[in-house]
N, C-alpha and C positions, 0 to 999 in steps of 0.2 A: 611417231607411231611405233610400237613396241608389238612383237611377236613373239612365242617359245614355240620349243618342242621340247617332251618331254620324253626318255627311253627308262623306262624302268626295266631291275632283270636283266642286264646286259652279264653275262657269266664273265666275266673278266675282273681280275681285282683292282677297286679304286689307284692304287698306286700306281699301277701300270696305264691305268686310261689319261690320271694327269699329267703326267712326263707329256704327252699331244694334246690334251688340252689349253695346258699354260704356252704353247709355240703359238697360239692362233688366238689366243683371248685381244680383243683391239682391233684386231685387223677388218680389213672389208672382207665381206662374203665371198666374192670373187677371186681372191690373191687367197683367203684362206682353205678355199674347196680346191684348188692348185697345186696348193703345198699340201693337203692332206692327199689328193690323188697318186701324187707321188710316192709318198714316206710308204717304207717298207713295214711298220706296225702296223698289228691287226686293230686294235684302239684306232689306228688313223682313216678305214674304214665306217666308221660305226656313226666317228665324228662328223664325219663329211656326210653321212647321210642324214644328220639331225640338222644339223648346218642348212641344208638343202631344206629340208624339212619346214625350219624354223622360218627363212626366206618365204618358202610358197604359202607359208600362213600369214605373212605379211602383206604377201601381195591378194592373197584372197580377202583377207581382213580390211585393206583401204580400196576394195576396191578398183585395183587396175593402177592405181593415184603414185603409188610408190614402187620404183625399176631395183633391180638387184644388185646397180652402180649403183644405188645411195645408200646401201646396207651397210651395217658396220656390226661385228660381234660384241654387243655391250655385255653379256654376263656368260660364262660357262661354266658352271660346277660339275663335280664330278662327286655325288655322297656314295657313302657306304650302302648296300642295301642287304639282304637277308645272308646267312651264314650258314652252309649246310655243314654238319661236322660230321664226320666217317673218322673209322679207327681204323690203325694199322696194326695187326700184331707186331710185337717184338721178341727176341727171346727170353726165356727162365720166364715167362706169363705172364710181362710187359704188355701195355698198348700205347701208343702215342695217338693223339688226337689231328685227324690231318682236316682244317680250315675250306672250305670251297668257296670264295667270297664272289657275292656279287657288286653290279654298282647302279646307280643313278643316274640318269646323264640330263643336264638341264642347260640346256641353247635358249639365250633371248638373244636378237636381235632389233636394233633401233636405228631410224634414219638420221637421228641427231649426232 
């Protein structure tokens, strides 16, 4: 039995979310909402709550059938999502273009 969560819009930039992504991809649900409680990254907040997330839709989904001892994080991506661009002046009538990125955050878990 398979379950996600899905976080779109999370303001933080992809690169930054999968540095704590890729620590917890494999792991059970348990040892990995642990380790993310811990870690001092804002990313490892976000994660830990889709994690959780993704868990209680599994258990709502089978029905009671499946414990959060038999979960295991079988996918976690981290995509790119919308790009707000804001300009910075410069001097002599310069602008540099400054990125605001967001991201995607996509938790399945599976009891296999």
């Amino acid at each position: 039995m398979e379950a996600r969560a899905l976080i779109r819009g999370i303001p933080m930039s992809p690169r930054k979310m999968r540095v704590v992504a890729n620590l917890v991809r494999g792991q059970q649900v348990e040892a990995a909402v642990g380790m993310l409680d811990l870690m001092p990254k804002r990313a490892a907040r976000l994660i830990s709550k889709a994690v959780k997330s993704a868990a209680s839709n599994a258990e709502e989904k089978s029905g009671g059938d499946v414990s959060v001892e038999d979960l295991r994080i079988a996918i976690i991506t981290v995509d790119g999502g919308t790009i707000a661009k804001r300009w910075m002046p410069r001097s002599m009538g310069r602008a540099n273009r400054i990125n605001h990125r967001t991201s995607h955050l996509t938790v399945v878990v599976s009891d296999e």
